[in-house]
PDB file of N, CA, C and O in Angstrom, chain B, residues numbered from 101:
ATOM      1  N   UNK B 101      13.365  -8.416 -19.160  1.00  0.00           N
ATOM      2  CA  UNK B 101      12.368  -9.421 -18.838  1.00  0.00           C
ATOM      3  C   UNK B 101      10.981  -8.877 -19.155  1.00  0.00           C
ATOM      4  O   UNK B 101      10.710  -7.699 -18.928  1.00  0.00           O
ATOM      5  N   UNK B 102      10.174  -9.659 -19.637  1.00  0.00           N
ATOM      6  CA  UNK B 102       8.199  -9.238 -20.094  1.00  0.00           C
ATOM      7  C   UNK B 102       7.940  -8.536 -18.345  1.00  0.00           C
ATOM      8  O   UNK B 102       8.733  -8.738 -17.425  1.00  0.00           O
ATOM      9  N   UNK B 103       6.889  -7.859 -18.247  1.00  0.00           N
ATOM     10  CA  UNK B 103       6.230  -7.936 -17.625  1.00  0.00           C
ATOM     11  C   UNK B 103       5.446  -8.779 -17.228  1.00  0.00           C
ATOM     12  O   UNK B 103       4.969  -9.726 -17.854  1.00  0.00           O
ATOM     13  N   UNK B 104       5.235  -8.377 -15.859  1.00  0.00           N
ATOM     14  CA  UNK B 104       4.347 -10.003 -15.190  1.00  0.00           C
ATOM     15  C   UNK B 104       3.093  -9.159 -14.081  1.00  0.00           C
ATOM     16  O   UNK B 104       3.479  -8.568 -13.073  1.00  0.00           O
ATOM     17  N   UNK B 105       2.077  -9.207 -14.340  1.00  0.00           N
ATOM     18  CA  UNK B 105       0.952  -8.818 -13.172  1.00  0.00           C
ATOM     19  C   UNK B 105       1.302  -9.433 -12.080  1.00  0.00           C
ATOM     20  O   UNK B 105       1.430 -10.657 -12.043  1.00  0.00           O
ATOM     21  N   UNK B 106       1.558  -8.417 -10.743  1.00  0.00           N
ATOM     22  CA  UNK B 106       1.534  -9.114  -9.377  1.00  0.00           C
ATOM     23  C   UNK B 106      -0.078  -8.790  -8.301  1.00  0.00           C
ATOM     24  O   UNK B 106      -0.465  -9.005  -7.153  1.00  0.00           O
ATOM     25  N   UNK B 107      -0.509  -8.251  -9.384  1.00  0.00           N
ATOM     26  CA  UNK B 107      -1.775  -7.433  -8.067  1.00  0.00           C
ATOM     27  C   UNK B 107      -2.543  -6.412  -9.275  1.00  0.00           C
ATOM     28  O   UNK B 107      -2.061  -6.296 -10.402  1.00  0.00           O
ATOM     29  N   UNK B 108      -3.820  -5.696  -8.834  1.00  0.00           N
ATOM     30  CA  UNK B 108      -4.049  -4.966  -9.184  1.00  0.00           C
ATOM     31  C   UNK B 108      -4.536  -3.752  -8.016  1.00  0.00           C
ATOM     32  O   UNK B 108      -5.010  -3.901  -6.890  1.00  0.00           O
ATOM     33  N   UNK B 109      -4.221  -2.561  -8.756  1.00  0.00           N
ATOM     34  CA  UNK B 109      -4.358  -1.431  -7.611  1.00  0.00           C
ATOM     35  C   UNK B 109      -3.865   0.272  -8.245  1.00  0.00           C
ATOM     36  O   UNK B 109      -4.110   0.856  -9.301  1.00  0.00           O
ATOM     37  N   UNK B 110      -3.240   0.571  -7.264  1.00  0.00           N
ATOM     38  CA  UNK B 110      -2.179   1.890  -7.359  1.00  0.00           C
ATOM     39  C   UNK B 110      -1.845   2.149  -6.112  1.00  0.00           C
ATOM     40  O   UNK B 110      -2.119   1.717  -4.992  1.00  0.00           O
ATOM     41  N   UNK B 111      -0.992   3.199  -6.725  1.00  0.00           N
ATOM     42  CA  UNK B 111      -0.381   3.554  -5.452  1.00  0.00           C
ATOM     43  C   UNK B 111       1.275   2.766  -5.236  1.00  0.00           C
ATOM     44  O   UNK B 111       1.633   2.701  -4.060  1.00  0.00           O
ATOM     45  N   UNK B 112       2.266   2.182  -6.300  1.00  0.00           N
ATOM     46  CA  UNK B 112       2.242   0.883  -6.030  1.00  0.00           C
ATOM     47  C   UNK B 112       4.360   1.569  -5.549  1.00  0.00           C
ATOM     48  O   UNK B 112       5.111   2.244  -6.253  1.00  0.00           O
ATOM     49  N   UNK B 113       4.571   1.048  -4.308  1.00  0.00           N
ATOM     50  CA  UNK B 113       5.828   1.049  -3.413  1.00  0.00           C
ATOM     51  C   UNK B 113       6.950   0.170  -3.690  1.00  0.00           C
ATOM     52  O   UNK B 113       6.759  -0.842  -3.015  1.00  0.00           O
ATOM     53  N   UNK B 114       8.100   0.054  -4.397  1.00  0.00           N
ATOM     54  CA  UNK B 114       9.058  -0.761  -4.402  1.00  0.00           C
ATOM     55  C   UNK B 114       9.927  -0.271  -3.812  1.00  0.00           C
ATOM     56  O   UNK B 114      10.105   0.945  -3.728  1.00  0.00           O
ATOM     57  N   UNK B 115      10.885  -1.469  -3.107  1.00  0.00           N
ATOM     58  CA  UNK B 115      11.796  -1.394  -2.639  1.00  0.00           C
ATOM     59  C   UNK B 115      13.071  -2.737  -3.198  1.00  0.00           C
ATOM     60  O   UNK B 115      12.510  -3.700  -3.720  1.00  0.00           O
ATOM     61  N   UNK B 116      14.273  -2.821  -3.140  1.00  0.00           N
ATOM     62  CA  UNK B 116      15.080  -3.588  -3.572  1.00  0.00           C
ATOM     63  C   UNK B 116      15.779  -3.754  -2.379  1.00  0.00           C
ATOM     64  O   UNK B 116      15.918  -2.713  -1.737  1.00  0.00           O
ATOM     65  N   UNK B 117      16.457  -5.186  -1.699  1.00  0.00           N
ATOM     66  CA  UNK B 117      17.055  -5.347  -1.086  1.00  0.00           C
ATOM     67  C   UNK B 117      17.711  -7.071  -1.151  1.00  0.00           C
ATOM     68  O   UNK B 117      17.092  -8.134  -1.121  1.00  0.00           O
ATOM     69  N   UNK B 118      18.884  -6.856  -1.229  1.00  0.00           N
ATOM     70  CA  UNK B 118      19.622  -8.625  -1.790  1.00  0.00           C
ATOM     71  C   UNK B 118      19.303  -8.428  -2.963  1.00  0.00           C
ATOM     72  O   UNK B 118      18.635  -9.445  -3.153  1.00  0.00           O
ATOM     73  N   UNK B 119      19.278  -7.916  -3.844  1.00  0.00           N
ATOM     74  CA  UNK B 119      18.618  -8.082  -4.803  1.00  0.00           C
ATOM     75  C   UNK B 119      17.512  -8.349  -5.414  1.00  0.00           C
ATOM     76  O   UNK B 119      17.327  -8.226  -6.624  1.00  0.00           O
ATOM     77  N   UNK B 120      16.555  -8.807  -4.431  1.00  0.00           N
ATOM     78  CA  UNK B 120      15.589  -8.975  -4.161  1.00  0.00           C
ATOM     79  C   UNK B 120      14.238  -7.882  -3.978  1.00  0.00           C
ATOM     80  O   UNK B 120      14.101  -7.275  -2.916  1.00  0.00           O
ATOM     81  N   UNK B 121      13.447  -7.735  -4.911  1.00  0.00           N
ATOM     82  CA  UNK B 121      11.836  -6.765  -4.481  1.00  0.00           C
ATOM     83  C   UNK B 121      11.012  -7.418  -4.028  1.00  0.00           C
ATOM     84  O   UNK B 121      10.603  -8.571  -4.166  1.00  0.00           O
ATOM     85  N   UNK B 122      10.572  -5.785  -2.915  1.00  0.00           N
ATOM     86  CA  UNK B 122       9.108  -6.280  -2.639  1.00  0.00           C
ATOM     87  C   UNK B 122       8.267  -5.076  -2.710  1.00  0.00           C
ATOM     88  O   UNK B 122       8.673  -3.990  -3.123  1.00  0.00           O
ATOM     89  N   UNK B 123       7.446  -5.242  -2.419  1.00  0.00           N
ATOM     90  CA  UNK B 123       6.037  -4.281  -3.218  1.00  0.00           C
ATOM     91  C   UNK B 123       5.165  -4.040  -2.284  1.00  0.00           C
ATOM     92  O   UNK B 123       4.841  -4.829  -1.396  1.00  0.00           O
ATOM     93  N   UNK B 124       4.661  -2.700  -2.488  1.00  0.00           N
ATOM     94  CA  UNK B 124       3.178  -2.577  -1.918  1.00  0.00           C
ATOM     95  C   UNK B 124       2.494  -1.648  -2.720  1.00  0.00           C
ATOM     96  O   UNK B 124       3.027  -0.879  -3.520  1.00  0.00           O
ATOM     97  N   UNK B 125       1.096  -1.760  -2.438  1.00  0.00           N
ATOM     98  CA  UNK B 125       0.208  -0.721  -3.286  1.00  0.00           C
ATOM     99  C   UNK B 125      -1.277  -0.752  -2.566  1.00  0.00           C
ATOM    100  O   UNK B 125      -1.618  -1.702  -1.861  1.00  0.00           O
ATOM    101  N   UNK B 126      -1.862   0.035  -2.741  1.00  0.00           N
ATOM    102  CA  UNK B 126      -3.347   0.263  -2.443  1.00  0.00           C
ATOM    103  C   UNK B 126      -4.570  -0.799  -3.782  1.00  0.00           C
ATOM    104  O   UNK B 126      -4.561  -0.822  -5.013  1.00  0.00           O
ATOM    105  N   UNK B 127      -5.422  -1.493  -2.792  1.00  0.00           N
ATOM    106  CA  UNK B 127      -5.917  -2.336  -3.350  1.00  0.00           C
ATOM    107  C   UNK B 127      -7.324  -2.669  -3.099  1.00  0.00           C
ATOM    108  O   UNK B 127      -7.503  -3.486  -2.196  1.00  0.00           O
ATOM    109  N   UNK B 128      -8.257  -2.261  -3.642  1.00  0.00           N
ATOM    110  CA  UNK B 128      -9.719  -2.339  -2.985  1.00  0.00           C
ATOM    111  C   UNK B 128      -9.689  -1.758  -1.136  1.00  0.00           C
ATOM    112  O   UNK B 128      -9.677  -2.458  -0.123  1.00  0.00           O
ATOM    113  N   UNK B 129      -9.683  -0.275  -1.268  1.00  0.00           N
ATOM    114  CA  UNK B 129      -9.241   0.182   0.241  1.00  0.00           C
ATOM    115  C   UNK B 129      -8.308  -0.218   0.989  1.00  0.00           C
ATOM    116  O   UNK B 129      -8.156   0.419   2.032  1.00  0.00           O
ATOM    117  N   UNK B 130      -7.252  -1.552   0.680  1.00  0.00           N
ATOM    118  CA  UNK B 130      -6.698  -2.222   1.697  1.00  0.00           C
ATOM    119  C   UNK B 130      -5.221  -1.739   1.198  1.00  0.00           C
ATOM    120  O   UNK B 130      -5.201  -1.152   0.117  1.00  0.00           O
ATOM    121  N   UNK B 131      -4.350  -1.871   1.678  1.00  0.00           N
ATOM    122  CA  UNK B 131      -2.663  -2.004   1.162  1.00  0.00           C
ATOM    123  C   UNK B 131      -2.044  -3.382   1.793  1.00  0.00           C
ATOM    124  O   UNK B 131      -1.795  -3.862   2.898  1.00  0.00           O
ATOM    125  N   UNK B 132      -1.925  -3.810   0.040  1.00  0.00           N
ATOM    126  CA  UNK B 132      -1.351  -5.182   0.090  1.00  0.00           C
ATOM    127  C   UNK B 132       0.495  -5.043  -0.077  1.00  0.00           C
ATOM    128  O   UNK B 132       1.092  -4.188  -0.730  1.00  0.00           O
ATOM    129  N   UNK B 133       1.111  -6.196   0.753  1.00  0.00           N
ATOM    130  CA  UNK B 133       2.962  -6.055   0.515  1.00  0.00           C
ATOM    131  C   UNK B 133       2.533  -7.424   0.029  1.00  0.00           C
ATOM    132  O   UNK B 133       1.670  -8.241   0.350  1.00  0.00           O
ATOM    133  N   UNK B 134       3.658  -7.318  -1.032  1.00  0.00           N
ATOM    134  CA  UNK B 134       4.271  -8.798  -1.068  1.00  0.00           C
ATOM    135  C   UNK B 134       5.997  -9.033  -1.061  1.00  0.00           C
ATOM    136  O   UNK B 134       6.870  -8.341  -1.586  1.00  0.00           O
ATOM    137  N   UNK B 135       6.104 -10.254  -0.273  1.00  0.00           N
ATOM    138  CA  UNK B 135       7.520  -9.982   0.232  1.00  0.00           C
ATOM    139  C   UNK B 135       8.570 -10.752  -0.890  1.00  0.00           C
ATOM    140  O   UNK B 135       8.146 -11.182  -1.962  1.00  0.00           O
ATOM    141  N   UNK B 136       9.911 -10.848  -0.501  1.00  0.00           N
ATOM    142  CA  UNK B 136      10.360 -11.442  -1.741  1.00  0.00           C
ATOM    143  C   UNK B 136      10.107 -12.728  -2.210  1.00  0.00           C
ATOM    144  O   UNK B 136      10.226 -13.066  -3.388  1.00  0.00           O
ATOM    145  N   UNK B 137       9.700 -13.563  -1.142  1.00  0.00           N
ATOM    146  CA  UNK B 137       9.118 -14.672  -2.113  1.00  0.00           C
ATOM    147  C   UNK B 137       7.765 -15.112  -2.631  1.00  0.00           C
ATOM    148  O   UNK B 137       7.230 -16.217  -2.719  1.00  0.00           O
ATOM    149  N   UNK B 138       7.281 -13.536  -3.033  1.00  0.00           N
ATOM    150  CA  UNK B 138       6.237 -13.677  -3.272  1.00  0.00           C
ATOM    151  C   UNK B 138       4.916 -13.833  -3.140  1.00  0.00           C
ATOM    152  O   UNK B 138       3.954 -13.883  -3.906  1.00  0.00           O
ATOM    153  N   UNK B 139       5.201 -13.938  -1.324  1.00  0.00           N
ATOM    154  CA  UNK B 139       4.227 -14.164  -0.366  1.00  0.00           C
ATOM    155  C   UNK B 139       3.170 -12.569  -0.174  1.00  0.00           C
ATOM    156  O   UNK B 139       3.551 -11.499   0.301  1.00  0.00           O
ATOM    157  N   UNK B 140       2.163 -12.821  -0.577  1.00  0.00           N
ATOM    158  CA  UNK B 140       0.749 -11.111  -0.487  1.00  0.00           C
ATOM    159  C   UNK B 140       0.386 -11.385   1.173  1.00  0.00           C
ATOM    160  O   UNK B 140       0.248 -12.254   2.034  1.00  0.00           O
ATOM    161  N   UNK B 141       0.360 -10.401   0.986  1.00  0.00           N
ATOM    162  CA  UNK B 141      -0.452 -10.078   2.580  1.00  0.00           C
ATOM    163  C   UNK B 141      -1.017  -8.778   2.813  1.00  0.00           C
ATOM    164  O   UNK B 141      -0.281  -7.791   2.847  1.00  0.00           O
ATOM    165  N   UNK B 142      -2.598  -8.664   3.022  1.00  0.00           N
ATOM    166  CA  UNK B 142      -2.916  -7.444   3.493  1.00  0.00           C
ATOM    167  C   UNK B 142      -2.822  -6.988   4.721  1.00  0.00           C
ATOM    168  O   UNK B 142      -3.220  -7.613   5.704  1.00  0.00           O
ATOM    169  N   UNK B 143      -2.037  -5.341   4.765  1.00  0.00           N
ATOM    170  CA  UNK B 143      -1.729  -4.927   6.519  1.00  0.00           C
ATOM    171  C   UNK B 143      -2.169  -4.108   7.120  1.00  0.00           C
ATOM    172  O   UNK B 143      -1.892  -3.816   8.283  1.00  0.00           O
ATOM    173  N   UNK B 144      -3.535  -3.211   5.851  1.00  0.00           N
ATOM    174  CA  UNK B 144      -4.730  -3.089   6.911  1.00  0.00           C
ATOM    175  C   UNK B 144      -5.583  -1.857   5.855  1.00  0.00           C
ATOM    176  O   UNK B 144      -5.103  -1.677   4.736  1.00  0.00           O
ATOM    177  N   UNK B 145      -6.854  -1.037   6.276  1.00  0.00           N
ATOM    178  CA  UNK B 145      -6.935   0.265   4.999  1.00  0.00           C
ATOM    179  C   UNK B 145      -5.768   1.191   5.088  1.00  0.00           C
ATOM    180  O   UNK B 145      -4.947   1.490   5.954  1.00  0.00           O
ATOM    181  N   UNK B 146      -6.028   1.544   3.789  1.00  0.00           N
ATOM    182  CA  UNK B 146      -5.456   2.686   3.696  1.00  0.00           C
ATOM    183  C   UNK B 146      -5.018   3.190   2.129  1.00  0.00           C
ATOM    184  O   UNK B 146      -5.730   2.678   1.266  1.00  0.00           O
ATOM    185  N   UNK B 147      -4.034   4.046   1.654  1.00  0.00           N
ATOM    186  CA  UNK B 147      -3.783   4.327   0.646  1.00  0.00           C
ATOM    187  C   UNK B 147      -2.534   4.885   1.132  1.00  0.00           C
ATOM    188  O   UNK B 147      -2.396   5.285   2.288  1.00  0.00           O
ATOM    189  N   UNK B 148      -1.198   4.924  -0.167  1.00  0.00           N
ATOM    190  CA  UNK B 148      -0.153   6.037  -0.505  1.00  0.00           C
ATOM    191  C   UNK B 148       0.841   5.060   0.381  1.00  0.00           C
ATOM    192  O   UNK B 148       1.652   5.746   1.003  1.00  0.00           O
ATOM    193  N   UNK B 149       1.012   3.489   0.628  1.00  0.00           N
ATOM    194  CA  UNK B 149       2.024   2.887   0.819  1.00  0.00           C
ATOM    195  C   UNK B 149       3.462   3.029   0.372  1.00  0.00           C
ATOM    196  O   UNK B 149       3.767   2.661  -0.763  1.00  0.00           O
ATOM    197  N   UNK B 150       4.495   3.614   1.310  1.00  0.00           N
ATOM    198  CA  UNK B 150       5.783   3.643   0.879  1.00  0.00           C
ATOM    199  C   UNK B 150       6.600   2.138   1.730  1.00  0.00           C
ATOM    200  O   UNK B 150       6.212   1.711   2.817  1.00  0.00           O
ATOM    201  N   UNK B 151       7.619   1.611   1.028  1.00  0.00           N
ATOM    202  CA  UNK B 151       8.630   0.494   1.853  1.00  0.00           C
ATOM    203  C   UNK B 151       9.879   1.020   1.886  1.00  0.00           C
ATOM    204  O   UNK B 151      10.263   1.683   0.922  1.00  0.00           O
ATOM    205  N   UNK B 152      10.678   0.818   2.954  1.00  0.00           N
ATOM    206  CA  UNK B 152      11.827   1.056   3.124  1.00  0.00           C
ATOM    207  C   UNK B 152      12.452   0.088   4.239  1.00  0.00           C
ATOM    208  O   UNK B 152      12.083  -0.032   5.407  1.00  0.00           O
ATOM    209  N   UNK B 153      13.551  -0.606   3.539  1.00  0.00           N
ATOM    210  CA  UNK B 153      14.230  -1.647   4.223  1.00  0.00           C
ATOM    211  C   UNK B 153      14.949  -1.426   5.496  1.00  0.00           C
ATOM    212  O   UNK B 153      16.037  -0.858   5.405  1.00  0.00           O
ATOM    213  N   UNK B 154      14.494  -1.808   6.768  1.00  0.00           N
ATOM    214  CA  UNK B 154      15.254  -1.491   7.816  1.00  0.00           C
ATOM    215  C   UNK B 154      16.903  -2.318   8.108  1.00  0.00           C
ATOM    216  O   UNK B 154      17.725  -1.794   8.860  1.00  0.00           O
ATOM    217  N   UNK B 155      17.112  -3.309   7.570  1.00  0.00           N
ATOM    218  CA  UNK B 155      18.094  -4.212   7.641  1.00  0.00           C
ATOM    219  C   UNK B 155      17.964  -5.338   6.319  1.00  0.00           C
ATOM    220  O   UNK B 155      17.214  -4.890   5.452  1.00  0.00           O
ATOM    221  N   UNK B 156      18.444  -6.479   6.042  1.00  0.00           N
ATOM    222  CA  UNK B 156      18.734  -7.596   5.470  1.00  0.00           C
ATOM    223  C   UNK B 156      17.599  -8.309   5.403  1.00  0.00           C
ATOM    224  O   UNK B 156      17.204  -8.837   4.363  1.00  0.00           O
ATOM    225  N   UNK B 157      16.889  -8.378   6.730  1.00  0.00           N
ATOM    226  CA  UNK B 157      15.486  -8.867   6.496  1.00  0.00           C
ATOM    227  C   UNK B 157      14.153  -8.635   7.216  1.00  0.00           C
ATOM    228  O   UNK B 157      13.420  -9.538   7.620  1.00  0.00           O
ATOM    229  N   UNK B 158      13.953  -7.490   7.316  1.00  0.00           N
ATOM    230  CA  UNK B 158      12.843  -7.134   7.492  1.00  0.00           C
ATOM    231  C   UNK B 158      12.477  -5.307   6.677  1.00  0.00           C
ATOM    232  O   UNK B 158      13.337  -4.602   6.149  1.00  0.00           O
ATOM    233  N   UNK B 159      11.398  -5.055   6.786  1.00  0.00           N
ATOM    234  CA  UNK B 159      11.129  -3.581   5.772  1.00  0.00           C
ATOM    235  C   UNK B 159      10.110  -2.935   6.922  1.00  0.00           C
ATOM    236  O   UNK B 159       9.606  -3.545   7.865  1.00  0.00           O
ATOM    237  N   UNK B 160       9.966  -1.672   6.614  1.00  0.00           N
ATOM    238  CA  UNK B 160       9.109  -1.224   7.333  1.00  0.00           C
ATOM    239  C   UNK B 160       7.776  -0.472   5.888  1.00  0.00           C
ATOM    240  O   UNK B 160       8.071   0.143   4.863  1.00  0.00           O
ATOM    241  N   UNK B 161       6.750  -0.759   6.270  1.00  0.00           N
ATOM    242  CA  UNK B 161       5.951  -0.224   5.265  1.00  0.00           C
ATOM    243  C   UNK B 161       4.556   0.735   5.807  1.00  0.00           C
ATOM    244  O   UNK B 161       3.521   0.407   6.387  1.00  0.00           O
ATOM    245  N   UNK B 162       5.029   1.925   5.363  1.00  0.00           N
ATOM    246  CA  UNK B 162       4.131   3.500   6.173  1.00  0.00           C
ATOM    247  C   UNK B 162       2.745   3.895   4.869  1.00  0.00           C
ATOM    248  O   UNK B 162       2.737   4.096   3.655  1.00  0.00           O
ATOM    249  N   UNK B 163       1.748   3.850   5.923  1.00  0.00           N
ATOM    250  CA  UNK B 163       0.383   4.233   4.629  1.00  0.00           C
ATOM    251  C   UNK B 163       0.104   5.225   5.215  1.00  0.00           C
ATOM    252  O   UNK B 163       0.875   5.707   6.045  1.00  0.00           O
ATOM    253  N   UNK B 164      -1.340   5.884   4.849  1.00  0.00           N
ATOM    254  CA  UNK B 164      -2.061   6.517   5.134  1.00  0.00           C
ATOM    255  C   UNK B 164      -3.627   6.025   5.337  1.00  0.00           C
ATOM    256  O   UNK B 164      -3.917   4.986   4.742  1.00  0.00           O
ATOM    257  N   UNK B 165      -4.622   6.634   6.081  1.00  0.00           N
ATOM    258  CA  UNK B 165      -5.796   6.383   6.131  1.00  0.00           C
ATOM    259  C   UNK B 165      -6.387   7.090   7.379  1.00  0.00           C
ATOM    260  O   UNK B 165      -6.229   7.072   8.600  1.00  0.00           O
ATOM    261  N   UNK B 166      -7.255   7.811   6.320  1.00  0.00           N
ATOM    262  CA  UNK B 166      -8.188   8.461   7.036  1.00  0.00           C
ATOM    263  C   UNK B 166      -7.776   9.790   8.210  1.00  0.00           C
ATOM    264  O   UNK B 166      -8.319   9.973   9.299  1.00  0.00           O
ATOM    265  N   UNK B 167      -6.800  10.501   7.670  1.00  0.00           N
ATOM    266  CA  UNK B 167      -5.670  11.017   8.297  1.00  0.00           C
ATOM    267  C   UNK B 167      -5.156  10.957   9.129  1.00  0.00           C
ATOM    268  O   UNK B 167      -4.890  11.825   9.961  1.00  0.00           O
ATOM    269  N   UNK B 168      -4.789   9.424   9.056  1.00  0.00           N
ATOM    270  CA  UNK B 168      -3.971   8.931  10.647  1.00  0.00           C
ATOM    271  C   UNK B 168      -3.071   8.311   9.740  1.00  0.00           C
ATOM    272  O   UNK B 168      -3.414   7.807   8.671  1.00  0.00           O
ATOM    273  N   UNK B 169      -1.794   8.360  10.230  1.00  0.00           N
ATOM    274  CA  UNK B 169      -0.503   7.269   9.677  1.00  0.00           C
ATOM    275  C   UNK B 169      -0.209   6.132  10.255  1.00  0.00           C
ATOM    276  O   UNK B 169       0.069   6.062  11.453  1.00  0.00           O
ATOM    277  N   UNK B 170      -0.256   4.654   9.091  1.00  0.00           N
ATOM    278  CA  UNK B 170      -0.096   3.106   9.551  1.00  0.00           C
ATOM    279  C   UNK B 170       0.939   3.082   9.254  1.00  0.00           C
ATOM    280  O   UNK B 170       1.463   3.616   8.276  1.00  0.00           O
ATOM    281  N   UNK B 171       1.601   2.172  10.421  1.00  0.00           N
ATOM    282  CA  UNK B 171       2.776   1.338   9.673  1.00  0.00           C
ATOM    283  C   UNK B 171       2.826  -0.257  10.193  1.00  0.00           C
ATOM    284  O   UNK B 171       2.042  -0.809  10.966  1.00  0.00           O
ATOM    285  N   UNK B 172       3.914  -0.777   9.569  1.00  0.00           N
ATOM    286  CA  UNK B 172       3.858  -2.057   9.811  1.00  0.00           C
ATOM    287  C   UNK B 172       5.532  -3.151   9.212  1.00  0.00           C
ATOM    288  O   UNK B 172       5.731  -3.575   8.074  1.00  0.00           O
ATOM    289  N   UNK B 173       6.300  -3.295  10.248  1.00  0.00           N
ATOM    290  CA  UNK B 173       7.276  -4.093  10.096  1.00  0.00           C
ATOM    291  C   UNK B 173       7.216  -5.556   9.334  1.00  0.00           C
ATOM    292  O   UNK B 173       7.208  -6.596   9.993  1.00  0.00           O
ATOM    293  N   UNK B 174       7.186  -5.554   8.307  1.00  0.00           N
ATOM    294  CA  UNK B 174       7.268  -6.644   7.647  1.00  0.00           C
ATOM    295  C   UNK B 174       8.490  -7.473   7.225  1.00  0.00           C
ATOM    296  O   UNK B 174       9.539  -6.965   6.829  1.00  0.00           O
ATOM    297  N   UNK B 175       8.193  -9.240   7.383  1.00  0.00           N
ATOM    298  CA  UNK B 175       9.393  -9.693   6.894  1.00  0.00           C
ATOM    299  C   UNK B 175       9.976  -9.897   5.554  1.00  0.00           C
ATOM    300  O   UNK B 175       8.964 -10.154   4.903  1.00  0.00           O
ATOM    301  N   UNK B 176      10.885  -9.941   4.797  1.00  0.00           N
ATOM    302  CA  UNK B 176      11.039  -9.944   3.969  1.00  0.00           C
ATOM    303  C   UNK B 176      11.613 -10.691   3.257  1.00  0.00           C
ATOM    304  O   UNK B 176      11.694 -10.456   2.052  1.00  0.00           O
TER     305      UNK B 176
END
């Protein structure tokens, strides 16, 4: 399949689950996920976003900022 722009940034976190991706990355200070249907959402500053699927439908997604560690249960 072509490539397709979802965001611009770095830093950028995939995960696969159902077959299904979702993403995160560092984005003008912030770290944006987007879930599988495509839905963006920013979940707060930071940089160096990793995702990892806790179950079928939800992910957990761990940043950094300012040397404190974020996280944030997202649906997916």
């Amino acid at each position: 399949m072509p490539e397709k722009e979802i965001g611009e940034g770095k830093g950028c976190s995939i995960e696969t689950i159902n077959e299904k991706n979702v993403y995160a990355w560092a984005e003008n200070d912030g770290v944006v996920f987007i879930n599988s249907k495509g839905e963006k959402k920013l979940l707060g500053k930071g940089t160096l976003p990793v995702i990892k699927a806790l179950n079928n439908e939800v992910a957990i997604c761990i940043w950094q900022n300012e040397k404190e560690i974020h996280s944030a249960i997202v649906p997916l």
